[in-house]
TORDOGU-759637 format. One record per residue (C-alpha): residue in one letter; x, y, z. Coordinates in nm, 2 decimals, decimal comma. Layout:
@r:a; u:X; v:Y; w:Z
...
REM end
This chain:
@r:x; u:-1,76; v:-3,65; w:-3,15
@r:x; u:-1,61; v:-3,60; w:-2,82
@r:x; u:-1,46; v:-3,31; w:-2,64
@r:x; u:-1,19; v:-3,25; w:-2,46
@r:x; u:-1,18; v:-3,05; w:-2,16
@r:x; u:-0,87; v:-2,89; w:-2,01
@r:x; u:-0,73; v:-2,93; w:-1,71
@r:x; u:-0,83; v:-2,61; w:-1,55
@r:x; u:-1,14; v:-2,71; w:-1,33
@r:x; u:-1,38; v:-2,63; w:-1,56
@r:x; u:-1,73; v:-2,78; w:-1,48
@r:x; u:-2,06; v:-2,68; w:-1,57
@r:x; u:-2,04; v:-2,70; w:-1,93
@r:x; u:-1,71; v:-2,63; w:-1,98
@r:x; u:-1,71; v:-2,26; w:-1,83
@r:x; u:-1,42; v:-2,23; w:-1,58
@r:x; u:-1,44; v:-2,19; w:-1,20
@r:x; u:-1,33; v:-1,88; w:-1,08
@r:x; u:-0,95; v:-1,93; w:-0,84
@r:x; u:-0,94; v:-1,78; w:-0,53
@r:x; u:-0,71; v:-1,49; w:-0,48
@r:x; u:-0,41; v:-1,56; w:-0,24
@r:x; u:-0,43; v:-1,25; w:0,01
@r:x; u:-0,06; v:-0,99; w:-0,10
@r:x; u:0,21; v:-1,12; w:0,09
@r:x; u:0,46; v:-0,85; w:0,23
@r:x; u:0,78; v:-1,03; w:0,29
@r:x; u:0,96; v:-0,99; w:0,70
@r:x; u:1,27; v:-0,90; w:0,79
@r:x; u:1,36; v:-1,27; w:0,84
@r:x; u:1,27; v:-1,38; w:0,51
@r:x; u:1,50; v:-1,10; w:0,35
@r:x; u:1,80; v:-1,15; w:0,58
@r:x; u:1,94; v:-0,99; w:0,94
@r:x; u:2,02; v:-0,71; w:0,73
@r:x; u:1,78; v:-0,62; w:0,47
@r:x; u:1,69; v:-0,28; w:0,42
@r:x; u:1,35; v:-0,18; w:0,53
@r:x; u:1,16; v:-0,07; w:0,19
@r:x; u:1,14; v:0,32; w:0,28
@r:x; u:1,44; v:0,49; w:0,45
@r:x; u:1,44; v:0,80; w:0,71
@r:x; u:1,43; v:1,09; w:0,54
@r:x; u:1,23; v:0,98; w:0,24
@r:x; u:0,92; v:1,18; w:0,08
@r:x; u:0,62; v:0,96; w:-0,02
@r:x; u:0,34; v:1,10; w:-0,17
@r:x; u:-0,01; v:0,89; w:-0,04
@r:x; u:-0,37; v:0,88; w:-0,13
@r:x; u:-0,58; v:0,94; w:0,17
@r:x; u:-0,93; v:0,84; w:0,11
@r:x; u:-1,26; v:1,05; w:0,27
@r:x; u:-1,51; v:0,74; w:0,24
@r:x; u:-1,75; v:0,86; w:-0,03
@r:x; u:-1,64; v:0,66; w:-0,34
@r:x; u:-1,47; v:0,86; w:-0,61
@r:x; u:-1,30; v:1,04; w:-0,34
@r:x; u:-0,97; v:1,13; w:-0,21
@r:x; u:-0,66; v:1,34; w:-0,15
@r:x; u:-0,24; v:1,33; w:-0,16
@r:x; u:-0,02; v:1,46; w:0,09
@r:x; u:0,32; v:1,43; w:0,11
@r:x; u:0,49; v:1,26; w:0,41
@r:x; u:0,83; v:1,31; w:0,55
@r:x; u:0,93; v:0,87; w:0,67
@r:x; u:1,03; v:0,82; w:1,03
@r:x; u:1,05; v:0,49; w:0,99
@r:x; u:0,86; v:0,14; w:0,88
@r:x; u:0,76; v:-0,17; w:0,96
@r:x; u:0,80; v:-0,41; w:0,68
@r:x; u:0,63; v:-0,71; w:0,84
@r:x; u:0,33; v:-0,50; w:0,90
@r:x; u:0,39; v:-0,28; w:0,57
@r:x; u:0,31; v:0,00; w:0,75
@r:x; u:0,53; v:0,37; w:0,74
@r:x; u:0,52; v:0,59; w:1,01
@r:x; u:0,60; v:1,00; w:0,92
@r:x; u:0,53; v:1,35; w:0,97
@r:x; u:0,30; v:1,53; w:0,72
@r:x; u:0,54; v:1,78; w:0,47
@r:x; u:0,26; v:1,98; w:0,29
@r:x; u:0,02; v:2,20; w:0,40
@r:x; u:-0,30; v:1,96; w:0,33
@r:x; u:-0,64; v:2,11; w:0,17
@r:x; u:-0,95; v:2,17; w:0,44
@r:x; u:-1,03; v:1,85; w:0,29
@r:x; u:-1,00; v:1,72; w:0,64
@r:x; u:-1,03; v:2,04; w:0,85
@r:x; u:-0,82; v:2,07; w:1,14
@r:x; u:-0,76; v:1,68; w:1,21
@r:x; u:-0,47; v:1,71; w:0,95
@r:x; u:-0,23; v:1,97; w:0,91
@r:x; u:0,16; v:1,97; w:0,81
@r:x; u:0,38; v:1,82; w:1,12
@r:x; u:0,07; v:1,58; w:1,23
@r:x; u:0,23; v:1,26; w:1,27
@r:x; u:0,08; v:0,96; w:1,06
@r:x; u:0,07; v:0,59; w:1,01
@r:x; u:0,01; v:0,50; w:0,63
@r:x; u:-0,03; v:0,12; w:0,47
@r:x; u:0,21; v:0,07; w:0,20
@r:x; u:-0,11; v:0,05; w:-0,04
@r:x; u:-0,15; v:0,42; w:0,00
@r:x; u:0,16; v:0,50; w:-0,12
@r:x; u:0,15; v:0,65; w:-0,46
@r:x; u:0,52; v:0,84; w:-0,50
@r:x; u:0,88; v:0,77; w:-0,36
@r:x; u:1,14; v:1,01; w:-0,39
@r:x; u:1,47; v:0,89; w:-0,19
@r:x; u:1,65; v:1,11; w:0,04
@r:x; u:2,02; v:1,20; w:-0,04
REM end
């Protein structure tokens, strides 16, 4: 009796070979036109996860957007809320931040 196989790359007994992962593509401002919008707007609220480094971990603060770079998905703002001592006095509201797109977890639009 014979077998078939499927055309995935499966070797070793039929179990299949893992893919590799393309790294997340953000697109750039040339790919979406001389005048695409940038993905957050000035005046904007996002809420982000800020992580401490011990696993399990973390925080949200709400930031006021500046502005962003899309190509780099990166937002630049002001901190809105008042954070927890979480982080002591490296991070209080008006502290200016940079934040990857990843870390946002909320968007609310500004009128």
């Amino acid at each position: 009796m014979r077998v078939k196989r499927a055309k995935t790359g499966e070797v070793n007994g039929g179990h299949p070979q893992p893919r590799a992962q393309k790294p997340r593509e953000y697109p750039t401002k040339g790919a979406l036109g001389t005048n695409a919008m940038p993905k957050y707007q000035k005046g904007d609220y996002l809420r982000v996860e800020l992580l401490s480094g011990v696993p399990g971990s973390s925080m949200s603060i709400w930031i006021y957007v500046d502005h962003c770079d899309d190509k780099h998905a990166i937002v630049f703002g002001t901190v809105d809320t008042e954070p927890s001592d979480w982080f002591g006095n490296s991070l209080k509201s008006g502290t200016k931040v940079a934040v990857a797109y990843g870390q946002v977890r909320e968007h609310r639009q500004s009128w």
